[in-house]
Legacy VTK file of the C-alpha trace (Angstrom):
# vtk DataFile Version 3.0
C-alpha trace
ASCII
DATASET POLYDATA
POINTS 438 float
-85.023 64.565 55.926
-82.330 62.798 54.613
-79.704 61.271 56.865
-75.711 61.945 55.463
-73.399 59.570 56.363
-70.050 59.733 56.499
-67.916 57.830 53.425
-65.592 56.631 55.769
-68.379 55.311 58.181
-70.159 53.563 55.569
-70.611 49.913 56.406
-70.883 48.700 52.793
-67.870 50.164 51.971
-65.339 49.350 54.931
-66.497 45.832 54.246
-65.924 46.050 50.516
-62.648 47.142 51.916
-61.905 44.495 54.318
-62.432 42.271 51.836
-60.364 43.865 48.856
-57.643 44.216 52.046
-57.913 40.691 52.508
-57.483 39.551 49.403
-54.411 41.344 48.663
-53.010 39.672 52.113
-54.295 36.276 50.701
-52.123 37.294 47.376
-48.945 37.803 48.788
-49.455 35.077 51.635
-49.607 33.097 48.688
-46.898 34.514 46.768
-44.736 34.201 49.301
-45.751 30.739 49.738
-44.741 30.100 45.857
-41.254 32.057 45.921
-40.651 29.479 48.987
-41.700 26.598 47.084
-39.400 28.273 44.175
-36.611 28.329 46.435
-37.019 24.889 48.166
-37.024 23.026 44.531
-33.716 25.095 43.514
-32.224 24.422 46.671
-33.681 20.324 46.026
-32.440 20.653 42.646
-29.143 21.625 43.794
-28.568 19.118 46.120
-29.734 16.012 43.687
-26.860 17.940 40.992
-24.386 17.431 43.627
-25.506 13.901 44.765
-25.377 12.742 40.941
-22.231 14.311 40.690
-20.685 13.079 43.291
-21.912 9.833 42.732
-20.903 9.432 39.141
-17.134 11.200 40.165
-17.234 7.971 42.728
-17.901 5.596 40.172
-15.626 7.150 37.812
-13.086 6.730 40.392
-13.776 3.581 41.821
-13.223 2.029 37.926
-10.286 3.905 36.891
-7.993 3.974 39.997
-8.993 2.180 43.263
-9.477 -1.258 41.255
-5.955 -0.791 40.455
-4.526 -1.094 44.766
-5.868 -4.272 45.967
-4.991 -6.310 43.084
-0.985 -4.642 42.525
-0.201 -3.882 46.589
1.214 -6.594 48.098
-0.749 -8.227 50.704
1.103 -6.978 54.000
1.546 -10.333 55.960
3.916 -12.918 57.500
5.083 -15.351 54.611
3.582 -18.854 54.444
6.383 -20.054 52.505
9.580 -20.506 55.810
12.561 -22.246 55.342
11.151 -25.787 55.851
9.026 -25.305 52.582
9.562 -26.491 49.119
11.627 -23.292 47.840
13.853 -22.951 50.950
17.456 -22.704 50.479
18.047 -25.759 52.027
15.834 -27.911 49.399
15.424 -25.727 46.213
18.497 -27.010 45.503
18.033 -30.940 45.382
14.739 -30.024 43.562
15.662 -26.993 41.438
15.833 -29.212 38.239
12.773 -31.737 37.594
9.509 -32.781 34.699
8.171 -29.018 35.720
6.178 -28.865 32.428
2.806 -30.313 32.409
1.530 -28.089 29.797
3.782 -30.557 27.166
4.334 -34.988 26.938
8.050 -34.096 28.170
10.291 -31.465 29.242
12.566 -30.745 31.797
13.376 -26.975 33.575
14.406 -25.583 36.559
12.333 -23.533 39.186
13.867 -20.319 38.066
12.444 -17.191 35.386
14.153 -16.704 32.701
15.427 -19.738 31.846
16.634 -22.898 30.467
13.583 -24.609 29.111
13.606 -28.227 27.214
10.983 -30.421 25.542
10.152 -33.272 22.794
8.026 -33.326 19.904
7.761 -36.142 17.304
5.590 -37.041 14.873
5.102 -40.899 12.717
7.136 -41.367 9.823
5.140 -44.527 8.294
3.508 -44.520 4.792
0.156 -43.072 4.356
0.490 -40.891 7.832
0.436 -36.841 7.688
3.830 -36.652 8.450
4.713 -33.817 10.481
1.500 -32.288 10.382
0.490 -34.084 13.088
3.366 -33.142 14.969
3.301 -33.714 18.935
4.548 -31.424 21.442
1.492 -30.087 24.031
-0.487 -32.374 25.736
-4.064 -32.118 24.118
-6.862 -34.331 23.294
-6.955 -33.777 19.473
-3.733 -35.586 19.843
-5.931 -39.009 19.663
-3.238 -40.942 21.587
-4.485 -44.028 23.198
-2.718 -43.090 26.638
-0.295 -41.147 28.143
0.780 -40.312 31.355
3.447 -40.794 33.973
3.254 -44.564 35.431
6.401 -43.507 38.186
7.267 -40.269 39.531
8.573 -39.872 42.891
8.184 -35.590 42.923
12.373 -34.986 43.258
14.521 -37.279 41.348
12.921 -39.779 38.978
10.017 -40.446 36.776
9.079 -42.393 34.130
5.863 -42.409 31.627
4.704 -43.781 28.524
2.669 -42.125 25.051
1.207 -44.583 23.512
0.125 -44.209 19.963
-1.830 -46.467 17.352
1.076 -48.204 16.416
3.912 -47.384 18.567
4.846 -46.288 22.097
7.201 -43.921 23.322
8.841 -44.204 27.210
10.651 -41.065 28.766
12.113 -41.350 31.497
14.826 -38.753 33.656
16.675 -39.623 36.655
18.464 -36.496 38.759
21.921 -36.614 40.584
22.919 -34.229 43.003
26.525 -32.055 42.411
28.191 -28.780 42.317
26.542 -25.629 43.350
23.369 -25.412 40.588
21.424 -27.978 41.198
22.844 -31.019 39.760
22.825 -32.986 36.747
20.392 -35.057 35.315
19.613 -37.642 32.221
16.663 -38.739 29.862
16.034 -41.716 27.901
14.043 -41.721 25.303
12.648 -45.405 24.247
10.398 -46.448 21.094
8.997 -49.784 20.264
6.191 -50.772 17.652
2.765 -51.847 19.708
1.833 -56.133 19.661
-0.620 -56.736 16.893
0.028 -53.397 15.190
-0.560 -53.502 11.388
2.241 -51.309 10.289
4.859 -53.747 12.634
5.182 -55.762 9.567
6.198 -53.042 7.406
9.848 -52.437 6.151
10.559 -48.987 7.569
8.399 -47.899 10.838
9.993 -44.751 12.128
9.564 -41.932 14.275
10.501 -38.352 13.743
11.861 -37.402 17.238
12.663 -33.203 17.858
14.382 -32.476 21.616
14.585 -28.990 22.011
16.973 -26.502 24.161
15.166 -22.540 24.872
16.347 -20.141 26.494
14.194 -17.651 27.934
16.815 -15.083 28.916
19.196 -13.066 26.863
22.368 -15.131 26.938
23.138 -17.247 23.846
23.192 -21.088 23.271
26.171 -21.953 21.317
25.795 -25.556 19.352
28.929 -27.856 18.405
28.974 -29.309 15.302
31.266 -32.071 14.024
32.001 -31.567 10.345
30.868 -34.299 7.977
32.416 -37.465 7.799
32.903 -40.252 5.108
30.843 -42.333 7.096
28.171 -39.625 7.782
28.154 -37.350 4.678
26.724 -34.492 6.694
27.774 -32.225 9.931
25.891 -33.393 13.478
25.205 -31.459 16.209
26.344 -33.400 19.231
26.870 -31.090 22.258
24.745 -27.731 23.149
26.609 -25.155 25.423
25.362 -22.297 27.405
26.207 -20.206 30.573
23.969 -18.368 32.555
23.939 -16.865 35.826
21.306 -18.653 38.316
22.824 -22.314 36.354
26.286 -21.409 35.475
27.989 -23.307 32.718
26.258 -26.119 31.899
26.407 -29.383 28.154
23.980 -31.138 26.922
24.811 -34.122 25.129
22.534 -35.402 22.037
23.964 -38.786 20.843
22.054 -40.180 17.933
23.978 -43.366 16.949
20.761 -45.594 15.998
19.729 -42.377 13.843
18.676 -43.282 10.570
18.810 -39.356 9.757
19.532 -36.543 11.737
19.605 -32.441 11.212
19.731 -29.603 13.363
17.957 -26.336 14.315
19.818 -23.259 15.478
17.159 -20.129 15.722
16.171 -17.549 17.626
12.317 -17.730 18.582
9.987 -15.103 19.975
8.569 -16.956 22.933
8.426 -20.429 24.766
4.944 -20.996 24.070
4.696 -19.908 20.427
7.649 -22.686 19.830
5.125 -25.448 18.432
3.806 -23.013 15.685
7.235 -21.834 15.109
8.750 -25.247 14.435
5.458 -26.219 12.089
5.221 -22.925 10.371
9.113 -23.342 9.635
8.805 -26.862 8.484
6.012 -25.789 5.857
7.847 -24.020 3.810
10.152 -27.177 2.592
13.627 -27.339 1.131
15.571 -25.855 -1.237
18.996 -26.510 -2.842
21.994 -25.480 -1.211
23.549 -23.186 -3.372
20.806 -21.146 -2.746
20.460 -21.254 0.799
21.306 -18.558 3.009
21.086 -18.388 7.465
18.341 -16.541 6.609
16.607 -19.704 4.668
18.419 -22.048 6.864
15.783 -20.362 9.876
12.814 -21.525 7.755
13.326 -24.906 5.698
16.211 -26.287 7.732
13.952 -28.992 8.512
13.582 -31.424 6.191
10.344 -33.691 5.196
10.362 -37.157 3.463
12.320 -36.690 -0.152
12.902 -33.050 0.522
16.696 -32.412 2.475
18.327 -29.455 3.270
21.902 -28.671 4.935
23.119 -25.295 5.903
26.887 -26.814 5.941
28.888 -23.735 6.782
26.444 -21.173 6.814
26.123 -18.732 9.164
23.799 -19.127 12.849
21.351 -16.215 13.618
22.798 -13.788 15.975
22.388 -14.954 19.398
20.405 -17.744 18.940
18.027 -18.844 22.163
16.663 -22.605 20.505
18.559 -25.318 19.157
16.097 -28.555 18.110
18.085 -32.008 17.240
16.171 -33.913 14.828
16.794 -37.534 14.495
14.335 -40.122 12.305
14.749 -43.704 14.212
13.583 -46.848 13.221
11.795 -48.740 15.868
12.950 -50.160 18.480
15.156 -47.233 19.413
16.949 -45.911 22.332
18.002 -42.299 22.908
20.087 -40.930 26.019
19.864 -37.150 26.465
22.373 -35.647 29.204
22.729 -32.475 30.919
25.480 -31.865 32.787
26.658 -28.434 35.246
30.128 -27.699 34.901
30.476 -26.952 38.543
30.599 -30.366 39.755
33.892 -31.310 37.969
34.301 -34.311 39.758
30.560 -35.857 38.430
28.862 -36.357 35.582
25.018 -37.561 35.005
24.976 -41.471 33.795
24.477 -42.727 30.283
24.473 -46.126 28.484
25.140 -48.818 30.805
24.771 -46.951 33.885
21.782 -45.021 32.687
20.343 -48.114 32.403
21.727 -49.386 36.128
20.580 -46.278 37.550
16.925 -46.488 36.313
16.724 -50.080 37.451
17.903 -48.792 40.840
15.090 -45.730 40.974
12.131 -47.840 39.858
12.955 -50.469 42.475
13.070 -48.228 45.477
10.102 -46.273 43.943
8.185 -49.915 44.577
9.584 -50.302 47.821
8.876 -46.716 49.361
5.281 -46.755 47.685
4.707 -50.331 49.174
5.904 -49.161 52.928
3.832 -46.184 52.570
0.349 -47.610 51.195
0.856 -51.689 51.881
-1.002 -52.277 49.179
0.465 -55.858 48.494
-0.596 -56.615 52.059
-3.712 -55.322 51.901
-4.403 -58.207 48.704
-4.857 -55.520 46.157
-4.035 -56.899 42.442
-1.930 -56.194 40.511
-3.482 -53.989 38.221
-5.317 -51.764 41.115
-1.452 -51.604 42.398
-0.216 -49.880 39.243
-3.285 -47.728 38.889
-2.524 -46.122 42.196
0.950 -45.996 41.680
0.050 -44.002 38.297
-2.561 -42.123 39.902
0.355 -40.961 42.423
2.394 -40.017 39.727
0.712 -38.113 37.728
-0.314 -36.049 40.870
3.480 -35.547 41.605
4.712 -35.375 37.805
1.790 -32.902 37.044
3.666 -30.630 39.128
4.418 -27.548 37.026
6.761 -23.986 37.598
5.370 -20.525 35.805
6.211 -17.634 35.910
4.466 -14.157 35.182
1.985 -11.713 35.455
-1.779 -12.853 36.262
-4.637 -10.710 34.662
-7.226 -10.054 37.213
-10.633 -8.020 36.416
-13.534 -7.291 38.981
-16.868 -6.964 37.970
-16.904 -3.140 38.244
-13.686 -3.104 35.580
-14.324 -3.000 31.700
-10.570 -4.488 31.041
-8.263 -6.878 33.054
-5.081 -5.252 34.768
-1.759 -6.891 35.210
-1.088 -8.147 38.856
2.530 -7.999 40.359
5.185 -10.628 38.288
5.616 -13.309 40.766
6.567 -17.369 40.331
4.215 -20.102 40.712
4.358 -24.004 41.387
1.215 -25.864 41.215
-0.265 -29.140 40.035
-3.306 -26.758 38.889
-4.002 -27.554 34.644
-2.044 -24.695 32.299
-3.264 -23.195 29.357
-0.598 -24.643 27.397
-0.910 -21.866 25.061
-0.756 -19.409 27.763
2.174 -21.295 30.212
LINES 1 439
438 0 1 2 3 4 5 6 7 8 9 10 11 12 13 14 15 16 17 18 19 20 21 22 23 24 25 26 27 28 29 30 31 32 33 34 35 36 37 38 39 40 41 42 43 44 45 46 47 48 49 50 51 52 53 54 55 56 57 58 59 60 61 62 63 64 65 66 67 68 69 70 71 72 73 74 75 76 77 78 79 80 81 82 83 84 85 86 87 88 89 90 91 92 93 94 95 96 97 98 99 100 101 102 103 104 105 106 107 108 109 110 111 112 113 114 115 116 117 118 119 120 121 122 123 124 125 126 127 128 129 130 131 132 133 134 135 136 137 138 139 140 141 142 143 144 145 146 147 148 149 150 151 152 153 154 155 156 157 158 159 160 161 162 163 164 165 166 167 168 169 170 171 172 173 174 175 176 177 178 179 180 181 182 183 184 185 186 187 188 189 190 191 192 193 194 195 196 197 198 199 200 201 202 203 204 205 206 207 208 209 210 211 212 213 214 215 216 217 218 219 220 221 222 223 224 225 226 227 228 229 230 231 232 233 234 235 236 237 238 239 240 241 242 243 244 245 246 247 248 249 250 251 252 253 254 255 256 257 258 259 260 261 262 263 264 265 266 267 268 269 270 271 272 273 274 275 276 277 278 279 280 281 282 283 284 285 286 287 288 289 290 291 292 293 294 295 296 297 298 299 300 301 302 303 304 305 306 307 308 309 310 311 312 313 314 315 316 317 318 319 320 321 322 323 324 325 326 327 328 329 330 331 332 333 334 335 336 337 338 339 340 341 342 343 344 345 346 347 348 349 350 351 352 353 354 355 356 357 358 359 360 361 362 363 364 365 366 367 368 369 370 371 372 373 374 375 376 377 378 379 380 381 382 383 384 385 386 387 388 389 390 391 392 393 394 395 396 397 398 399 400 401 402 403 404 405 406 407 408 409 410 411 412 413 414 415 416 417 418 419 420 421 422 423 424 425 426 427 428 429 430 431 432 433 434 435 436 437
């Protein structure tokens, strides 16, 4: 008899059951599992999008704005300049004028922007030299001079160096005097004399081409006077330079140029102070041409004159407001030049020239000596001679390398790809200048 079971009580078949139930479980355990996987990488994935993001919007800011607060805020602090420094009312006056260049062999300015700048170039006039091509203005090694360098500078009111070339040396030296309410007045001489054992001191003509310059880095306008020619002369001469401004008030130089051989003037208007070299040179290039067909125009390019080659703009019109006026004078050595500036107001002084020029220097070198002597006692310590003047030059040319700027730095970080401008301030430092830059 056969036994019926049941196809719900079968064994076989509840545990083919179980088992197809338990896989389906298994399926959508695992399912689940993946969707949660799914939705852990999106939410993963989102969160790296936003880090990137936010990190490259943070580097994107960091270069293109918050470089640009430290280096343009001010630096919120007390001032280490007081009124017992340097630029104090109570000194900037007695020390407003003085050799603030060092970028150039000689110049004179005050410590103020916008200014009244002054300088010297020259070049040899002797056969077989290049002539103005090797014209010298900033100090620079191609230069090839022997030695230059201040020998006496006491940092206020007196200094004197020396260039000396191949065949020839030039001595500058300034002495300041106090008066009137902008700083003073104040004169340079301007020496040459062939060097001992030179070959070209036996030769007829030895001369030097000698520029001094007057720029003006504001707006207002230097106005030259010019004595008509002479029967003596044959040409006009530039002998006094005026100007007015507001920090210096009204203020003369003097250019004599008796022992002049030749002499011409400049009157221009340049773009900038430290372009002036290449301006003068590129000027100078172009050479002369006759006067009837000379115009101001022309005058601005081939005023200057090279050997055989002259040019005079007698009566022509000066650029509108012009901001440089260079005296030329060719002098045979030996030569002596005085150069005077003098402010207007301090009508009861003048600065010294000629014989008291002369007295006056005398009197500054001497007490330079003694005041370096009580300071160092170098004679009493049985130095020589020589070690003497090489520490008084070494002095010197600490003090006389003193130079005034004034300007914008660039500054650039490592996470900026271009420099920015810092804040326009002035600076006085004996640290070395670009001197196509300063």
């Amino acid at each position: 008899m056969v036994k019926q079971v049941e196809r719900g009580n079968d064994p076989r078949r509840r545990k083919g059951g179980d088992a197809r139930a338990l896989s389906d479980e298994a399926q959508a355990t695992r399912a689940s599992q993946n969707a949660g996987k799914n939705s852990n990488k999106f939410v993963i994935g989102g969160f790296i999008l936003a880090a990137v993001t936010a990190i490259n919007l943070a580097i994107f800011l960091r270069k293109s704005v918050m470089p640009l607060k430290p280096v343009q805020i001010p630096l919120d602090a007390p001032r280490v300049m007081t009124n017992g420094s340097s630029f104090s009312p109570e000194l900037a006056r007695d020390r407003l004028w003085g050799s603030y260049r060092p970028q150039v062999y000689f110049g004179m300015r005050p410590r103020l922007p916008k200014s009244i700048v002054t300088g010297l170039m020259w070049y040899p006039m002797a056969p077989g030299s290049r002539g103005w091509r090797t014209m010298r203005h900033l100090a620079q090694q191609d230069d090839n001079l022997l030695r230059y360098g201040w020998l006496k500078h006491d940092g206020q009111s007196f200094g004197s160096q020396e260039m000396v070339e191949e065949d020839f040396t030039l001595t500058t030296e300034f002495v300041k005097q106090s008066g009137g309410e902008h700083g003073g007045h104040w004169a340079a001489r301007i020496k040459g004399k062939a060097v001992k054992g030179s070959r070209k001191k036996k030769q007829a003509k030895s001369q030097v081409a000698l520029f001094f310059y007057v720029f003006n880095e504001g707006s207002e306008e230097l106005q030259p006077v010019i004595e008509p020619p002479t029967t003596r002369t044959g040409t006009p001469k530039m002998t006094e330079i005026h100007g007015e401004t507001p920090e210096l008030g009204k203020f003369t130089f003097k250019l004599p140029a008796k022992q002049a051989t030749g002499s011409d003037y400049y009157v221009s208007h340049a773009p900038r102070i430290e372009k002036l070299h290449d301006f003068v040179t590129e000027k100078m290039l172009r050479g002369g041409r006759r006067l009837d067909e000379v115009t101001w125009t022309d005058c601005l390019t081939s005023l200057f004159a090279t050997e055989g080659s002259v040019v005079e703009c007698v009566g022509k019109l000066f650029p509108p407001k012009p901001n440089v006026v260079i005296q030329q004078a060719v002098l045979d050595l030996p030569f002596t030049m005085d150069i005077t500036f003098t402010s207007l107001s301090d009508s009861k002084g003048s600065p010294p020239a000629g014989a008291a020029l002369t007295k006056a220097l005398k009197e500054h070198h001497k007490l330079f000596d003694e005041r370096f002597e009580s300071t160092f006692q170098l004679q009493e310590k049985k130095y020589s001679a020589d070690e003497i003047d090489f520490a008084r030059a070494a002095l010197s040319n600490m003090l006389g390398g003193m130079g005034y700027f004034h300007g914008a730095s660039s500054v650039i970080t490592r996470d900026m790809s271009a420099p920015v401008e810092h804040m326009t301030r002035p600076l006085f430092t004996a640290e070395e200048c670009d001197a196509n830059r300063c």
